[in-house]
Every structure is written in C-alpha cells, then in structure tokens.
C-alpha positions, 0 to 999 in steps of 0.5 A: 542122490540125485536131488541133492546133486541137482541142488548143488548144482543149482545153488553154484549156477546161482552164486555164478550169476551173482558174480556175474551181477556183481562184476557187471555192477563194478564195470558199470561203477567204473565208467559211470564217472566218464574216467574221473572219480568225482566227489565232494561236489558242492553249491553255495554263496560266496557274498552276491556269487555262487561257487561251485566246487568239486575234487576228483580221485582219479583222472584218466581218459578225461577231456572235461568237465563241463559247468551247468545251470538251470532252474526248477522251470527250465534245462540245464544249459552250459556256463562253463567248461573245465580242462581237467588237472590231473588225479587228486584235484580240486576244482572251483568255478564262481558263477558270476552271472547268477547276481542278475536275478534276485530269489531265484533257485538254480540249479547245477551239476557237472556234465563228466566228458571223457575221451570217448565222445559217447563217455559223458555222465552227470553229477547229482544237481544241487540247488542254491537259491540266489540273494543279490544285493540291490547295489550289485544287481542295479551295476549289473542293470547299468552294465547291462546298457552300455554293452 
C-alpha cells in the first residue's frame, strides 16, 4: 500500500511542477512583446522603397517601437522610431533610404520598448533584397552633392 501511495504522490508532484512550467511559460509569453502583442510583420518593395508593416492586438505599457536595419554583414542599427496608437493597430514605415544601394540585402525587425526601460524585445528580422532604378539611385548621387 505504501508503494502505490508513494506513486500518487510522485505523479501529483509532477503534474504540480508541469503547471509550474506551464504558468511560468505564459508569464513568459506575456511580456515577450514588451506589452504589445505583435504580428503580421512583414518587408517588401513598394517601386525603389522598402515598406515595413506591422499590426499589434494589444497595446499596454508601450512607449515604442523602434525600426531597424542591417545587412547580412553588418548590426542592425535604428532608422527609425514609432509612437504607439493604441490596440488593434496597424503600422507602416517606408524605408526611403534603402534606394542608395543597388543588390543589396537588408534586413529588419522591430525593436518592442516598453515603459519599463529594461522591457525591450525584438521581432524576428526579415530580409528583402533591394533593386534600385538607375534614375533614382543617380537623383540620390546628385542630392547627395549639394548636402
């Protein structure tokens, strides 16, 4: 009898520590987003630019989010920073600066900052790779002169 009572008592340790795990995974699920539940982020061309967009569920204790780009062979590094709208929103941010290299891959994701300056996480980075018109990109070397 004994035995059979030790093994029910084992077994409810266990389903006790799976809840544990299971609770401790859903808090974790729940601030990965720094207070923003973030989806349908996505990268593409739109003529010579690159647009990033983004829609978010739930927004609470969100201060921004932050646009960022790199390369393969280089950090990401901030473009851009975005003041937050409210829940069920829908975000759009063209890269108009990408047009100055011709065949080259970036790369972006979304820096999440929440209230609390420790609360920051990061999308997935997606990657486009950038096709500039000739007439656009010679404008942009010709800007680029007078400044």
């Amino acid at each position: 009898m004994q035995n059979s009572l030790d093994i029910i008592n084992y077994v409810e340790y266990i389903l006790a520590m799976k809840k544990g795990v299971v609770l401790i995974l859903l808090i974790f699920a729940a601030t990965v987003f720094a207070g923003a539940y973030f989806y349908d982020f996505n990268v593409y061309h739109d003529g010579d630019n690159v647009v990033i967009t983004w829609k978010t569920l739930e927004e609470t204790n969100l201060k921004a989010f932050v646009v960022q780009r790199g390369t393969p062979q280089s950090s990401f590094v901030d473009i851009a920073t975005i003041q937050p709208k409210g829940s069920n929103s829908s975000y759009s941010y063209t890269d108009e600066s990408a047009y100055k290299t011709n065949d080259m891959v970036f790369r972006y994701k979304i820096k999440i900052i929440g209230n609390d300056p420790s609360d920051i996480t990061y999308s997935k980075s997606q990657s486009v790779l950038q096709n500039v018109s000739g007439v656009k990109q010679t404008w942009g070397s010709i800007k680029a002169m007078f400044r």
